[in-house]
Backbone and ligand atoms as CSV (ligand in chain L), in Angstrom:
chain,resi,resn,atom,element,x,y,z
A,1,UNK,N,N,22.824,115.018,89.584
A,1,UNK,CA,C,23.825,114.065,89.087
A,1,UNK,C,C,23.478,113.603,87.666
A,2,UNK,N,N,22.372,113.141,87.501
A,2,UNK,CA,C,21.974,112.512,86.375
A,2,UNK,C,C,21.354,113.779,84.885
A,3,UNK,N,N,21.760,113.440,84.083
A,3,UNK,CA,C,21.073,114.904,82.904
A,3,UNK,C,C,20.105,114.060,82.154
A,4,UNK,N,N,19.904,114.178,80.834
A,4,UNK,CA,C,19.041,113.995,79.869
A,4,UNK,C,C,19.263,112.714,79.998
A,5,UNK,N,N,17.911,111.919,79.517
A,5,UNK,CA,C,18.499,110.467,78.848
A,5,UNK,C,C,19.046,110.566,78.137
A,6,UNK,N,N,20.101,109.415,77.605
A,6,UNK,CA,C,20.651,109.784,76.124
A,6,UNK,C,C,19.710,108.495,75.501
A,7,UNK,N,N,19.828,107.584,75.705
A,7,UNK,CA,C,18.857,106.511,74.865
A,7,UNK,C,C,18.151,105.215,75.815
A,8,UNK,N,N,17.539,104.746,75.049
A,8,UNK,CA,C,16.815,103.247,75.894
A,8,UNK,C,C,17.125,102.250,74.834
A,9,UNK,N,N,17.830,101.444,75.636
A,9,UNK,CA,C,18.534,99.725,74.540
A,9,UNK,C,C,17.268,98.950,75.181
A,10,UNK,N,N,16.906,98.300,73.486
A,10,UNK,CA,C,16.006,97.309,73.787
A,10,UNK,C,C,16.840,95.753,72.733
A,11,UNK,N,N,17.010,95.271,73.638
A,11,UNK,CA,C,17.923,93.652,72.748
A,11,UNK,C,C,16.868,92.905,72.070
A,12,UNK,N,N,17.234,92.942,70.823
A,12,UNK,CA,C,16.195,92.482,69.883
A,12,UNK,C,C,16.701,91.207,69.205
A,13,UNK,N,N,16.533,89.799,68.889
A,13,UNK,CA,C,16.477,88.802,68.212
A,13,UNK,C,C,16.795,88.756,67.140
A,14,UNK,N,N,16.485,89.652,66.043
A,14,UNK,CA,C,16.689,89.859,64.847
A,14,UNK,C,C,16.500,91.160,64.439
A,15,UNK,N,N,18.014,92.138,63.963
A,15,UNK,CA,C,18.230,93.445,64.099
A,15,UNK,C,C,17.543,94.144,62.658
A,16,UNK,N,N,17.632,92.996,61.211
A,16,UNK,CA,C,16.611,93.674,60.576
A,16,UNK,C,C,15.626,93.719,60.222
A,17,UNK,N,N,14.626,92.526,60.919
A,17,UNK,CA,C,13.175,92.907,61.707
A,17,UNK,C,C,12.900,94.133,62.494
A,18,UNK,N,N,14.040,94.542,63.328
A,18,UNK,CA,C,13.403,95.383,64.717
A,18,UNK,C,C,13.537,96.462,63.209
A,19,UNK,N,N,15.096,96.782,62.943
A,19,UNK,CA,C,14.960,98.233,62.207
A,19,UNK,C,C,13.457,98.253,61.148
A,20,UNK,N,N,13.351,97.141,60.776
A,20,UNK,CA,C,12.060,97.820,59.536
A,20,UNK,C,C,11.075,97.751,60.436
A,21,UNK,N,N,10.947,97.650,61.457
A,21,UNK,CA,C,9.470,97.654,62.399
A,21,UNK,C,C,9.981,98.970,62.333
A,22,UNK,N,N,10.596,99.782,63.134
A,22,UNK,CA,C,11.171,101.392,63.534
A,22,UNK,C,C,10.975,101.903,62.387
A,23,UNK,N,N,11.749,101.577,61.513
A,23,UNK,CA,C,11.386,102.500,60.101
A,23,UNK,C,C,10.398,102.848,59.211
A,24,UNK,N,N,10.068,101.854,58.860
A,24,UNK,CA,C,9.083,101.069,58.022
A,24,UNK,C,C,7.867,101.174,59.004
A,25,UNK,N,N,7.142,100.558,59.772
A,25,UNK,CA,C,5.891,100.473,60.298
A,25,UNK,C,C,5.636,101.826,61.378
A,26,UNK,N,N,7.165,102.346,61.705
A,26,UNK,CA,C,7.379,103.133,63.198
A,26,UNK,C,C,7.499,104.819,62.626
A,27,UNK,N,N,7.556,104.707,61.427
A,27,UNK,CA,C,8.083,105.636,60.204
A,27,UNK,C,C,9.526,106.448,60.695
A,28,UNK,N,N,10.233,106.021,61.873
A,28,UNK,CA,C,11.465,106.771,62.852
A,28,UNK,C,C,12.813,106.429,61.434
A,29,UNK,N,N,13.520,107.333,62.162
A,29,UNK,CA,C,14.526,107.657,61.134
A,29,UNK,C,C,15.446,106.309,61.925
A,30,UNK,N,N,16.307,105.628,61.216
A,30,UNK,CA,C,16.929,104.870,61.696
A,30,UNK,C,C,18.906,104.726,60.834
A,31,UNK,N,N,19.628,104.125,61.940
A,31,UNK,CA,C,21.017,104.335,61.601
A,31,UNK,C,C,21.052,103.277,60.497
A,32,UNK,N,N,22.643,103.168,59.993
A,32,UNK,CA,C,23.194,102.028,59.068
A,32,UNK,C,C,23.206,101.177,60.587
A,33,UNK,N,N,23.432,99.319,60.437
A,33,UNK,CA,C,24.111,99.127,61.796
A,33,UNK,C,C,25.295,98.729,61.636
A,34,UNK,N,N,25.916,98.838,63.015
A,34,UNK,CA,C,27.420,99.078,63.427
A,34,UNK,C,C,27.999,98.083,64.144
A,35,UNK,N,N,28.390,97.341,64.093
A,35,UNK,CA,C,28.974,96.317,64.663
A,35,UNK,C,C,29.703,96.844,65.911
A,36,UNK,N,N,29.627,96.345,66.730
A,36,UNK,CA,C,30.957,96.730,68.563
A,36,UNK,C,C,31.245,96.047,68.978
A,37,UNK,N,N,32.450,95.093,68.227
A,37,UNK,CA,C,32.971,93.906,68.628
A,37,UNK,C,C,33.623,93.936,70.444
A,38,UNK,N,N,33.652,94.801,70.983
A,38,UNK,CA,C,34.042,95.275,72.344
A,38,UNK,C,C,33.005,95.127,73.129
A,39,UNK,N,N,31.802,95.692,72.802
A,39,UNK,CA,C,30.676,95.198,73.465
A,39,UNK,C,C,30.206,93.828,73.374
A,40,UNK,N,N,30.297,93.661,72.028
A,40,UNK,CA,C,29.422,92.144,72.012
A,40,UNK,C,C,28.233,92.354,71.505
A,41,UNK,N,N,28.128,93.401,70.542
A,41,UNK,CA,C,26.640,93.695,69.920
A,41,UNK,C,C,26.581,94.455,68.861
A,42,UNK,N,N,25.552,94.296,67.711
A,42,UNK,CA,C,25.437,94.852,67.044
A,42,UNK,C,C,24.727,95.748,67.105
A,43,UNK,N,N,24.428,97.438,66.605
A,43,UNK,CA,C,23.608,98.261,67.050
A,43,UNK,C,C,22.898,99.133,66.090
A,44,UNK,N,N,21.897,99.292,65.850
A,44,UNK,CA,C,21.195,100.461,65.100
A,44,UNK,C,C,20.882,101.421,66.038
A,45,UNK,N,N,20.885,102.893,65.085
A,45,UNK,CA,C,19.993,103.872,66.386
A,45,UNK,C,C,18.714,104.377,65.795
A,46,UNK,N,N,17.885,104.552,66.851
A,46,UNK,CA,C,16.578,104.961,65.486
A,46,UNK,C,C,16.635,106.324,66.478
A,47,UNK,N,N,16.888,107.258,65.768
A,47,UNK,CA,C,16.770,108.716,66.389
A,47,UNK,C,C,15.198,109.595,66.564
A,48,UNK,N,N,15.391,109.719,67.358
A,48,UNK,CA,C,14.080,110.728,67.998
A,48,UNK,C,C,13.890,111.726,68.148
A,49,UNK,N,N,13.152,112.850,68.135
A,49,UNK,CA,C,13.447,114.357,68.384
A,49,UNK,C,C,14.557,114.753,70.246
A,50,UNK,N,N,14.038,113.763,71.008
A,50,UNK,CA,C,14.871,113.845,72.374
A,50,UNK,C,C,15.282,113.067,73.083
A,51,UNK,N,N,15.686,111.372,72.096
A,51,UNK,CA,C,16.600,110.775,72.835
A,51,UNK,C,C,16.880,109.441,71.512
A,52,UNK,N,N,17.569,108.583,71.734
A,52,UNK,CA,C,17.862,107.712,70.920
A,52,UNK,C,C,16.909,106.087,71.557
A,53,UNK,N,N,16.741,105.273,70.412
A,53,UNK,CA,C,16.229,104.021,71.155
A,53,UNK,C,C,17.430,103.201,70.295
A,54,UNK,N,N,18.418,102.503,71.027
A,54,UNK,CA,C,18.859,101.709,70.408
A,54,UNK,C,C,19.053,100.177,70.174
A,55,UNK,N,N,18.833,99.338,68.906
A,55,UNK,CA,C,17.872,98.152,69.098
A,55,UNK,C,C,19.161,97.693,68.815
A,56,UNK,N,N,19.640,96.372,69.831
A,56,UNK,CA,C,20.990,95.582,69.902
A,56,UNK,C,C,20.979,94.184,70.004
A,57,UNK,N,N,21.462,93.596,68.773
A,57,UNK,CA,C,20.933,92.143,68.857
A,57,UNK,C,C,23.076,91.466,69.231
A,58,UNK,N,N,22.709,90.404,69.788
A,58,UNK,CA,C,24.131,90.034,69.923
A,58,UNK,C,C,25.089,89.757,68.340
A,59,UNK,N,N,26.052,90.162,69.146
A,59,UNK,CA,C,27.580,89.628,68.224
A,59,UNK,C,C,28.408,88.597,68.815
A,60,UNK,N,N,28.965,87.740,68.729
A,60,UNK,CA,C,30.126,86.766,68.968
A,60,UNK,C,C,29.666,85.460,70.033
A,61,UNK,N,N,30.352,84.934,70.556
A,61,UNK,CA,C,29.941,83.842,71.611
A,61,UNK,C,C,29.328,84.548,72.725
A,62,UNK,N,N,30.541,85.349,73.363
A,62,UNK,CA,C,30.332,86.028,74.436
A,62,UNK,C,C,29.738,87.091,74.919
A,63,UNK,N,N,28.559,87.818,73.887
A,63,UNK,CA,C,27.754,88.664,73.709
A,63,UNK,C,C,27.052,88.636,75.221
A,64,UNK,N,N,26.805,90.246,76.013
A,64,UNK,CA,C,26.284,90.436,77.234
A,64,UNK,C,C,24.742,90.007,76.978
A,65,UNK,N,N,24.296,90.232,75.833
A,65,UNK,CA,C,22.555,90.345,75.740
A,65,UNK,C,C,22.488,88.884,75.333
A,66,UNK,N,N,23.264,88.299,75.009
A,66,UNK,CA,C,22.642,86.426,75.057
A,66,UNK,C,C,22.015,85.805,75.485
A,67,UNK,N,N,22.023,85.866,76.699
A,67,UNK,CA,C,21.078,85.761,78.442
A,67,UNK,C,C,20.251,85.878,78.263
A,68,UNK,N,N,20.544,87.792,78.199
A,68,UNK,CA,C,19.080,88.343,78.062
A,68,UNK,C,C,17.799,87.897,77.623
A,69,UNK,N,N,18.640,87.480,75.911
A,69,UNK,CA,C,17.490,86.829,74.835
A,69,UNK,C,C,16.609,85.742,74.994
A,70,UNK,N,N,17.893,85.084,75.745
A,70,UNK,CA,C,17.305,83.562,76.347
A,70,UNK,C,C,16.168,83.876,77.226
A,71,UNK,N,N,16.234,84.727,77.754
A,71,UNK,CA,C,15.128,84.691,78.679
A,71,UNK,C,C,13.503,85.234,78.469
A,72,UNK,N,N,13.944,86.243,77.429
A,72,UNK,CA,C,12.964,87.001,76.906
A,72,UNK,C,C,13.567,86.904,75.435
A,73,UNK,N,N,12.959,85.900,74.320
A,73,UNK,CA,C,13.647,85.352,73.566
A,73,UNK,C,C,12.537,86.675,72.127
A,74,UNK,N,N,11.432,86.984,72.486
A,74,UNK,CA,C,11.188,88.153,71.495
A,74,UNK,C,C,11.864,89.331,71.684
A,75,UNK,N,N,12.648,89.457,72.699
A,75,UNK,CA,C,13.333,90.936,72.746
A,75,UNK,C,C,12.702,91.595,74.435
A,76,UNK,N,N,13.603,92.515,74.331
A,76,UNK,CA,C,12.774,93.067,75.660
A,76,UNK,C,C,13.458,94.568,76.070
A,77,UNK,N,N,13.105,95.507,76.932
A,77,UNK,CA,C,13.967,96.987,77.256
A,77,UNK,C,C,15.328,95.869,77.932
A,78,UNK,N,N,16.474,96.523,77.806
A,78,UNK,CA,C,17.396,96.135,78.156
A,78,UNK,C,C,18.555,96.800,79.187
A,79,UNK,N,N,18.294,98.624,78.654
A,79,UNK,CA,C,18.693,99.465,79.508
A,79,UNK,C,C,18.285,100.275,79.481
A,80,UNK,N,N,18.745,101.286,80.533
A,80,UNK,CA,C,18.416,102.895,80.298
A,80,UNK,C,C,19.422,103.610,80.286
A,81,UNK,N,N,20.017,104.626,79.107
A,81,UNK,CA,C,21.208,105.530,79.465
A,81,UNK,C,C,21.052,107.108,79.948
A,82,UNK,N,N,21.321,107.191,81.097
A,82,UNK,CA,C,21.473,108.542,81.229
A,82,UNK,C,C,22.943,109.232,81.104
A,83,UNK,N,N,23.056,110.353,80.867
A,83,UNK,CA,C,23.376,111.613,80.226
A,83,UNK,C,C,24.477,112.137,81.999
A,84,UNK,N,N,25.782,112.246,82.077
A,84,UNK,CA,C,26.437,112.725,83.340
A,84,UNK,C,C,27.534,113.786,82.669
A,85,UNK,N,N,28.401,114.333,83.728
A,85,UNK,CA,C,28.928,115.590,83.155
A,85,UNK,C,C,30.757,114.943,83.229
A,86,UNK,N,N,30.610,114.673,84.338
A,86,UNK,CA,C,31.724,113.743,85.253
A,86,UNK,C,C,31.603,112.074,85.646
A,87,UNK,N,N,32.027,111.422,84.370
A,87,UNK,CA,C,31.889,110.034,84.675
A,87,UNK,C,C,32.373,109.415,86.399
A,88,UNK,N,N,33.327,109.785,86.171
A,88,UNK,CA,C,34.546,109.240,87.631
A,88,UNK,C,C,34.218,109.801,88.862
A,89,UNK,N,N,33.372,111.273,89.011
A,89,UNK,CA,C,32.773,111.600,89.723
A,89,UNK,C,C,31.715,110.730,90.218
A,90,UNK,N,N,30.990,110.757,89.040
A,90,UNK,CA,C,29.405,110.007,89.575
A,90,UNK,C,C,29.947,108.327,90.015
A,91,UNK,N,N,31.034,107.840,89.201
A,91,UNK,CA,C,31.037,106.018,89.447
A,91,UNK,C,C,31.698,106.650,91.587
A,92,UNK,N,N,32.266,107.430,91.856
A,92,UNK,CA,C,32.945,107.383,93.007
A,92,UNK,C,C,31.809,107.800,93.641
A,93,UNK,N,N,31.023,108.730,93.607
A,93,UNK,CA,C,29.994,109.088,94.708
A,93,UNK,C,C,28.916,107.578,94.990
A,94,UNK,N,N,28.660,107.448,93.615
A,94,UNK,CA,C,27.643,106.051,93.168
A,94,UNK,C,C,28.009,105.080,94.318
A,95,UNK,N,N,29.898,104.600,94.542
A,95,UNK,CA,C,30.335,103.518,95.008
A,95,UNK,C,C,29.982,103.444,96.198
A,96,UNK,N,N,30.312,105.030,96.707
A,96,UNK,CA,C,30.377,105.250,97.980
A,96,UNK,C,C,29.081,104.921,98.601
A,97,UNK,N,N,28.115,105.151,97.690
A,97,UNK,CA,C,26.837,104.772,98.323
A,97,UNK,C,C,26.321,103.405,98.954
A,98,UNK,N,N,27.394,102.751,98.160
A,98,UNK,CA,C,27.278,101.108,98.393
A,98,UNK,C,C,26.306,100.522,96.661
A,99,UNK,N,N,26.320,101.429,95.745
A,99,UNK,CA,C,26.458,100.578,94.117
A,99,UNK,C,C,27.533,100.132,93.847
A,100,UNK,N,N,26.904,98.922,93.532
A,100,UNK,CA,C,27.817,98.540,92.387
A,100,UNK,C,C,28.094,98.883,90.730
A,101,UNK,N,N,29.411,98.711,90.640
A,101,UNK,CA,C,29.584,99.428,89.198
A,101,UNK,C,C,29.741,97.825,88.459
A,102,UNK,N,N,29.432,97.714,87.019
A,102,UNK,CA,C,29.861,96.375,86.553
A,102,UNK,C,C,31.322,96.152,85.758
A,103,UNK,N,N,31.762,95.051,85.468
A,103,UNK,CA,C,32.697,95.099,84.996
A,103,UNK,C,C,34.427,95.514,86.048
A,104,UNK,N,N,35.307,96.048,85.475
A,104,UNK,CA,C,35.847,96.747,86.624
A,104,UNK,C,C,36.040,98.251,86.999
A,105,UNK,N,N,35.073,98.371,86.542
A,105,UNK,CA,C,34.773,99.668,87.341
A,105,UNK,C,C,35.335,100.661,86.969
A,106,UNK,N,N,36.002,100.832,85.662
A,106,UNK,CA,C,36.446,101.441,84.504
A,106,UNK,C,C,35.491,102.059,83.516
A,107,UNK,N,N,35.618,103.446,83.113
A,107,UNK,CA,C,34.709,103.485,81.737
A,107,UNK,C,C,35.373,102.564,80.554
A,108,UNK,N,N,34.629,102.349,79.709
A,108,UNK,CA,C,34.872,101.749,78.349
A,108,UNK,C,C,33.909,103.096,77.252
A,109,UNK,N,N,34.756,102.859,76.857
A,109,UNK,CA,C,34.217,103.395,75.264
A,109,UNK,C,C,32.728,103.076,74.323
A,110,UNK,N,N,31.853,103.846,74.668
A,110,UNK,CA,C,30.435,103.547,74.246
A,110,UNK,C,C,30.107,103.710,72.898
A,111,UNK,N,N,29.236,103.332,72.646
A,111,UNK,CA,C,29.083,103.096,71.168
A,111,UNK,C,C,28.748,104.906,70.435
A,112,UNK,N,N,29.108,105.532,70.940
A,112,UNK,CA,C,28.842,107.342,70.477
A,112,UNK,C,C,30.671,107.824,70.836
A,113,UNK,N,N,31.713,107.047,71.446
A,113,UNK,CA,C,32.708,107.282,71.241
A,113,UNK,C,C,32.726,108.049,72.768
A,114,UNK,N,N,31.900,107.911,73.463
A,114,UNK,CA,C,32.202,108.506,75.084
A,114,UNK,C,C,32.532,107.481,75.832
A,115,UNK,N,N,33.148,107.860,76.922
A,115,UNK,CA,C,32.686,106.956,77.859
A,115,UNK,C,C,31.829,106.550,78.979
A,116,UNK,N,N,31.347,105.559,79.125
A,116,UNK,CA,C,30.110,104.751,79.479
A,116,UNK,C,C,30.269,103.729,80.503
A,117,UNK,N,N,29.741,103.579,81.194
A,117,UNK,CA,C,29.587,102.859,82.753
A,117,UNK,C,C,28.060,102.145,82.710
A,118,UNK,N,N,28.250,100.601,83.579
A,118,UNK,CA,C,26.821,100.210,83.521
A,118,UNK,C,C,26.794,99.993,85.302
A,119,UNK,N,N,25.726,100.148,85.588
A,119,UNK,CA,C,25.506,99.903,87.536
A,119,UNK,C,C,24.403,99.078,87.410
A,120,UNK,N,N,24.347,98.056,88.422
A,120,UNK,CA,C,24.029,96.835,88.787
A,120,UNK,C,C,22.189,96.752,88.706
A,121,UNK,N,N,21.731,96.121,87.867
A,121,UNK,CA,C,20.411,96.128,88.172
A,121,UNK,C,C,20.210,96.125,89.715
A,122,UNK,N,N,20.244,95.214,90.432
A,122,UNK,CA,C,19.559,95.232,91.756
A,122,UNK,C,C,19.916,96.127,92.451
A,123,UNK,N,N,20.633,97.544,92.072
A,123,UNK,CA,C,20.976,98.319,92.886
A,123,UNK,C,C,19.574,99.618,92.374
A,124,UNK,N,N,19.087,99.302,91.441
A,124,UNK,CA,C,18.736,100.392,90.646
A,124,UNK,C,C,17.013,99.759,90.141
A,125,UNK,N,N,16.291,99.002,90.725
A,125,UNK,CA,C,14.666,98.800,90.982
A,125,UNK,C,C,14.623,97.736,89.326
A,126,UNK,N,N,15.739,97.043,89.389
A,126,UNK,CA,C,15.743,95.587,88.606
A,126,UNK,C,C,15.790,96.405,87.340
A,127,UNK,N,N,16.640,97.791,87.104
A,127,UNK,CA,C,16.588,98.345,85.763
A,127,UNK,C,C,18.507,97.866,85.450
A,128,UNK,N,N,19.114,97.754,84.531
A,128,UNK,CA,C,20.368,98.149,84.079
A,128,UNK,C,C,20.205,99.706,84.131
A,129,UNK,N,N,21.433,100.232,84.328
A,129,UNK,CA,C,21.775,101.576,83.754
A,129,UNK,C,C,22.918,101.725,83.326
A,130,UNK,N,N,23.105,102.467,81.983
A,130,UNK,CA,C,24.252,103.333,81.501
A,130,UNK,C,C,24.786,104.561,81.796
A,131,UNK,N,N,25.698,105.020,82.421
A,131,UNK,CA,C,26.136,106.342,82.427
A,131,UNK,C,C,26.498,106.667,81.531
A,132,UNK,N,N,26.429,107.710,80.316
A,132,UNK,CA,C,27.128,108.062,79.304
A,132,UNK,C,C,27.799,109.913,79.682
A,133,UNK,N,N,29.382,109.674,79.881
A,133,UNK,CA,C,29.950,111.270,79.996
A,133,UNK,C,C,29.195,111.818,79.019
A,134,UNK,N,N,29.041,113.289,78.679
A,134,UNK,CA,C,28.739,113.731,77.386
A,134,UNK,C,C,29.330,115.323,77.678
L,1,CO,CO,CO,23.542,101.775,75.837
């Protein structure tokens, strides 16, 4: 079911601290950042030879990683995305299992222009996960 990772989101406090840590101290190649007013976050990618890490500090009031920050206010891993062939496939087998999908249970449009699904930490050993079609 599951393919490659595609990346690991870590929600960071301050997005151009994290990038010059990645760049600058990490020597990793890193994106312009991109605003995703849909998500609620701003995003850099620092690219890797075999997966992306992408460092996401909030955007707007209602930003998902707000929480997050609050809680772990230096930053912290935030998700994991794996890599599927058949989004609607995997969210229906997933359901059936008794996961939960978040949101309504719809893909949305991920920040690479696919679509993307998140399933319930406590279903998944207190991790978030992303499905990304590809
Ligand atoms: Co992600």
């Amino acid at each position: 079911m599951l393919g490659r990772v595609n990346h690991i989101a870590i929600a960071v406090p301050d997005l151009a601290a994290a990038t010059s840590t990645y760049r600058d101290t990490l020597g990793a190649r890193v994106s312009q950042a991109q605003a995703l007013p849909e998500h609620g976050v701003t995003v850099v990618f620092v690219e890797l030879p075999n997966a992306k890490v992408e460092l996401l500090e909030p955007l707007g009031a209602d930003s998902p990683i707000a929480a997050f920050l609050e809680k772990n206010p230096s930053g912290g891993m935030h998700h994991i995305c794996y890599e599927v062939d058949d989004i609607i496939a995997v969210r229906d087998q997933l359901k059936a299992a008794g996961a939960r999908v978040l949101g309504d249970g719809n893909p949305k449009t991920g920040a690479h222009g696919k679509p993307v699904l998140f399933l319930h930490p406590k279903d998944f050993n207190g991790t978030l996960v992303e499905l990304e079609q590809v």
